[in-house]
C-alpha positions in Angstrom: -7.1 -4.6 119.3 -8.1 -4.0 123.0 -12.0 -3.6 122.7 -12.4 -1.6 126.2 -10.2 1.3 124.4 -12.4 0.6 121.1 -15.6 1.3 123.1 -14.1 4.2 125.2 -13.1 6.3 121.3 -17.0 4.9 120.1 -18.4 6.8 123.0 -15.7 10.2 123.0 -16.3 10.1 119.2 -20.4 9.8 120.0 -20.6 12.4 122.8 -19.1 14.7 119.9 -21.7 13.7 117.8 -20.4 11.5 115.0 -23.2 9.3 113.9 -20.4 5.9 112.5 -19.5 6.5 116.3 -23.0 5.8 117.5 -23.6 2.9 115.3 -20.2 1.2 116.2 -20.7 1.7 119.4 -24.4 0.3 119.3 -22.4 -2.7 117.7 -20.5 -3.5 120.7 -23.0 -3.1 122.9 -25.0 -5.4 120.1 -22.2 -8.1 120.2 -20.7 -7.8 123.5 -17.7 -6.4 122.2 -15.4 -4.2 125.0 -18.9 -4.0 127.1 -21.6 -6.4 128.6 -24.4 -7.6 125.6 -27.2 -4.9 126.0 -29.5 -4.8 122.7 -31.7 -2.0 124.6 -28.1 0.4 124.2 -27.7 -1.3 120.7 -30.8 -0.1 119.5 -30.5 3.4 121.4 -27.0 3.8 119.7 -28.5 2.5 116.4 -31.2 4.9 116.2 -29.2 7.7 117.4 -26.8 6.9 114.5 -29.7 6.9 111.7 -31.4 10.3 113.1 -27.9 11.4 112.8 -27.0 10.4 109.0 -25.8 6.7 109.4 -26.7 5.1 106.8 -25.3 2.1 108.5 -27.3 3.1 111.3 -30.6 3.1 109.5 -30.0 -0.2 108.4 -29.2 -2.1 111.5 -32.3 0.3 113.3 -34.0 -1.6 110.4 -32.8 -5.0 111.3 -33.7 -4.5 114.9 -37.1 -3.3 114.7 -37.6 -6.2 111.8 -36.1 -8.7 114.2 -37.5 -7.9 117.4 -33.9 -7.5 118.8 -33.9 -4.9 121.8 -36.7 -3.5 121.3 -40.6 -4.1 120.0 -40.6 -6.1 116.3 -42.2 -3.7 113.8 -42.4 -4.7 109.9 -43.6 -0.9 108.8 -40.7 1.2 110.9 -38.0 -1.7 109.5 -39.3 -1.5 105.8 -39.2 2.5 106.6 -35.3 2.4 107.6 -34.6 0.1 105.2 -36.0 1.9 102.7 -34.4 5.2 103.7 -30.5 3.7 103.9 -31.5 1.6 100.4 -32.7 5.3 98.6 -28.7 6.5 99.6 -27.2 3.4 97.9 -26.6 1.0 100.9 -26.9 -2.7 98.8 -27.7 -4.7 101.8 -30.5 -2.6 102.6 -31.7 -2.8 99.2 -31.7 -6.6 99.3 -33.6 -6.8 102.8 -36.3 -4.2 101.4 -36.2 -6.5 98.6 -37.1 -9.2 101.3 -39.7 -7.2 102.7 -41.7 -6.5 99.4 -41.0 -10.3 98.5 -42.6 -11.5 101.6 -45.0 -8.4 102.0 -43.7 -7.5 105.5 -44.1 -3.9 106.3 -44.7 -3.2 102.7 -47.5 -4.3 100.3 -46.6 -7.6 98.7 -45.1 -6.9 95.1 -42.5 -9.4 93.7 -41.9 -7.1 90.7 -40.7 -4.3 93.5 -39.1 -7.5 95.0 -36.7 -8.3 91.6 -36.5 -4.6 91.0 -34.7 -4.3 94.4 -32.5 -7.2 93.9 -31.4 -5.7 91.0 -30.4 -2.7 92.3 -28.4 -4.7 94.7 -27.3 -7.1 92.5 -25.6 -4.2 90.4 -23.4 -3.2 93.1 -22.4 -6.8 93.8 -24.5 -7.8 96.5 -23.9 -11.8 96.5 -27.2 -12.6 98.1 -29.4 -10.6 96.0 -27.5 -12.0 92.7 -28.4 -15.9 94.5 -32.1 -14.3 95.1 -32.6 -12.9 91.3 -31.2 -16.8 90.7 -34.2 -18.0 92.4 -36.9 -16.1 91.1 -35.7 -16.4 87.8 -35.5 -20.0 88.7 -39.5 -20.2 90.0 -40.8 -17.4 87.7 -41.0 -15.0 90.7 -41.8 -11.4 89.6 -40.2 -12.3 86.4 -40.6 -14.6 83.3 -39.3 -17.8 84.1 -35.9 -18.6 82.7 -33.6 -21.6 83.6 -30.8 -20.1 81.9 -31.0 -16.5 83.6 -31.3 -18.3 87.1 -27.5 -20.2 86.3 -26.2 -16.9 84.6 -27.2 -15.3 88.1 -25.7 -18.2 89.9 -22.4 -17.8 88.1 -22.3 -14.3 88.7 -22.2 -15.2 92.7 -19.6 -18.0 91.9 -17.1 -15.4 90.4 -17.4 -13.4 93.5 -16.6 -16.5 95.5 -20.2 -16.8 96.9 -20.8 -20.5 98.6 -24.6 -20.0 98.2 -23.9 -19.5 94.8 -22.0 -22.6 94.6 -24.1 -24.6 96.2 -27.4 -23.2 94.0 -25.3 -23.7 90.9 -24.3 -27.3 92.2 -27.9 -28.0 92.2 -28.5 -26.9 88.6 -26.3 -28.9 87.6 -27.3 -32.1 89.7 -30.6 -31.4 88.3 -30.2 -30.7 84.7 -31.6 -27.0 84.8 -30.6 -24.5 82.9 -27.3 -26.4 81.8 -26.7 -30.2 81.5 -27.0 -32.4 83.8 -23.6 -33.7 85.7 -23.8 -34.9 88.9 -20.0 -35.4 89.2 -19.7 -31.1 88.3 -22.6 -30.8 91.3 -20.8 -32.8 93.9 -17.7 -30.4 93.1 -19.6 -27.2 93.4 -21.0 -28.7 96.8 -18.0 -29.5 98.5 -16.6 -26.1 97.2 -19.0 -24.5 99.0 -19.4 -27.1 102.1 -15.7 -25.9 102.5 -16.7 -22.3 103.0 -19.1 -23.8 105.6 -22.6 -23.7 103.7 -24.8 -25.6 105.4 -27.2 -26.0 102.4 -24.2 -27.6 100.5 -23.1 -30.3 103.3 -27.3 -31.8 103.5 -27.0 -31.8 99.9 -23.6 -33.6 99.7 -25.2 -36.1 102.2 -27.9 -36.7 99.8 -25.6 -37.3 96.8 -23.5 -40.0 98.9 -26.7 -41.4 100.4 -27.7 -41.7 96.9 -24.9 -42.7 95.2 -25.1 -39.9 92.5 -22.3 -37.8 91.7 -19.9 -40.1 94.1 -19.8 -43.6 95.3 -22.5 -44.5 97.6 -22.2 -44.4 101.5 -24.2 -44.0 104.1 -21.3 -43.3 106.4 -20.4 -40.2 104.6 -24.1 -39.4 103.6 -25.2 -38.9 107.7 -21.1 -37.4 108.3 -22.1 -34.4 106.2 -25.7 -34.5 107.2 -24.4 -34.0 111.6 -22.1 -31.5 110.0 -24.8 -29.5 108.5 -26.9 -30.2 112.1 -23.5 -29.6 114.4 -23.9 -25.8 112.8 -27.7 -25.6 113.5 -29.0 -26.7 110.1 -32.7 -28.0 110.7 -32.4 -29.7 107.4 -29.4 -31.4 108.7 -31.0 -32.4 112.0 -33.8 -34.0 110.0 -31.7 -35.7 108.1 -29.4 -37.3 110.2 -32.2 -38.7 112.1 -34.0 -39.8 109.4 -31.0 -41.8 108.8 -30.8 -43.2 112.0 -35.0 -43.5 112.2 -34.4 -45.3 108.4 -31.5 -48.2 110.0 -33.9 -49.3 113.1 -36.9 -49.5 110.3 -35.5 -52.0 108.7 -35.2 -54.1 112.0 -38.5 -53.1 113.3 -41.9 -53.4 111.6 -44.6 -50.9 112.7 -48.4 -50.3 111.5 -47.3 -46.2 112.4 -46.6 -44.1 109.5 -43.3 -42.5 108.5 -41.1 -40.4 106.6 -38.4 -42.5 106.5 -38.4 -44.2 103.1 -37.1 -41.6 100.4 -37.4 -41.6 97.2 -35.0 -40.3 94.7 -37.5 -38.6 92.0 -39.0 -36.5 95.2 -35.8 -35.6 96.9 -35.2 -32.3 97.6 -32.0 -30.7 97.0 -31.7 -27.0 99.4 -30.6 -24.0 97.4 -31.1 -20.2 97.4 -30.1 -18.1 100.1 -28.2 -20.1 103.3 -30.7 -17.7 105.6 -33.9 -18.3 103.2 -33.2 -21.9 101.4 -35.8 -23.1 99.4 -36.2 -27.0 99.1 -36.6 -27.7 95.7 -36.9 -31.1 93.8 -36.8 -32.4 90.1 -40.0 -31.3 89.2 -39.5 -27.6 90.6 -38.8 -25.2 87.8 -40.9 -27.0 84.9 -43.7 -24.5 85.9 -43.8 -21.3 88.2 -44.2 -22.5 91.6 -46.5 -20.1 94.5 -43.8 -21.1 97.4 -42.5 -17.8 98.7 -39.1 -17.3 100.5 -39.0 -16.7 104.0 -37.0 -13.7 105.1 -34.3 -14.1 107.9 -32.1 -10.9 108.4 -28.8 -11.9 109.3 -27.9 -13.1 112.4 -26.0 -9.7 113.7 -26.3 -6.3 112.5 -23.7 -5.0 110.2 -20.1 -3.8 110.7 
């Protein structure tokens, strides 16, 4: 592929008027693909392409306005694109409107609209809105709560190969919710997914070798996965490799200053959900409906 050629078809294909020409070419100029990064042409091309039809278009309009990329961040005119490529069957835009009503960004805050979304999305196979309906069926989030719905959503996302759901279902299992308890069966579904490159699943490997549950215990390998997790930007990762570190000079040095460093097993908290919304969760989570609410992160770049 020679992207220079690719972005000299996008624009003869524009200037003719096809919308999919607008929004590709709003891509490269999103990505830097064939041209110099320029999110102000992005977001021209983008909302060229949705005035035109696109209903890719409308959704990465949507995704710029909601991110504040290349132009002025505005919930309302996101939730309104997002909304307009989700009512012509585009599933990622019915999970981020999904988002949007979960979080009550743009739109009034209804979790009921939120599941009813992610159902819609879920239906046509969207993997992140399955491993969403997991998680509110897992906190009793516009829905009864039900342990067993949450894994059956899980599992859904683990036959389509999804590494969130992996990891989400590895911490079901690590936990004893919603099926039995099996630690070993966890630390499987966590390095299944750690070898897609979840994030989520590498801090939570650390924690079963820094614990000792699921696999032989060592710290070496606990903080290896932990400055994985953090060598691919993972806050939780960061944390916890240098808590680890903070943890080894405590027990050298005595100090009247508080810290986090001493863990304790009962109040660990295990990451699933979402890779760009996890939700920290511990053994107690999931006994009752919990208030925390999901934070919504579109993804990092607008859609192909």
């Amino acid at each position: 592929m020679d992207p220079v050629k690719a972005v000299s078809w996008f624009k003869r294909a524009s200037e003719l008027g096809s919308a999919d020409g607008m929004c590709s070419l709003g891509l490269c100029y999103f990505q830097g693909i064939g041209v110099e990064r320029d999110l102000l042409e992005a977001v021209r091309y983008f909302k060229k392409s949705a005035q035109a039809g696109s209903i890719r278009g409308m959704f990465n309009l949507g995704f710029c306005l909601y991110q504040g990329s290349g132009v002025r961040k505005d919930y309302e005119q996101a939730a309104s694109w997002l909304m307009r490529a989700a009512d012509l069957g585009h599933p990622a835009s019915m999970y981020h409107l999904g988002m949007c009503f979960y979080t009550g960004n743009g739109v009034l805050h209804d979790q009921m609209d939120a599941v009813g979304w992610f159902r819609k999305a879920a239906a046509l196979e969207n993997v992140s809105a399955m491993v969403t309906l997991g998680m509110c069926f897992y906190q009793g989030h516009g829905v009864i709560q039900s342990l067993n719905r949450a894994v059956e959503w899980f599992k859904k996302a683990v036959d389509l190969g999804a590494s969130d759901g992996m990891n989400s279902m590895g911490v079901c299992q690590y936990w004893g919710k919603g099926v039995g308890e099996d630690p070993e069966a966890a630390v499987e579904e966590f390095e299944k997914a750690a070898e897609l490159g979840n994030v989520l699943a590498m801090v939570n490997l650390g924690h079963c070798y820094y614990w000792g549950t699921g696999v032989l215990k060592s710290p070496v390998k606990s903080m290896e996965w932990y400055a994985k997790a953090a060598d691919l930007g993972s806050v939780y990762g960061m944390y916890y490799l240098g808590n680890s570190h903070g943890e080894r000079l405590g027990v050298r040095k005595r100090s009247e200053l508080s810290s986090q460093w001493a863990r304790n097993p009962e109040d660990q908290e295990m990451l699933m959900g979402p890779s760009s919304s996890p939700v920290p969760v511990t053994k107690k989570t999931g006994q009752e409906p919990e208030k925390k609410s999901l934070a919504l992160q579109l993804p990092k770049e607008a859609e192909g």
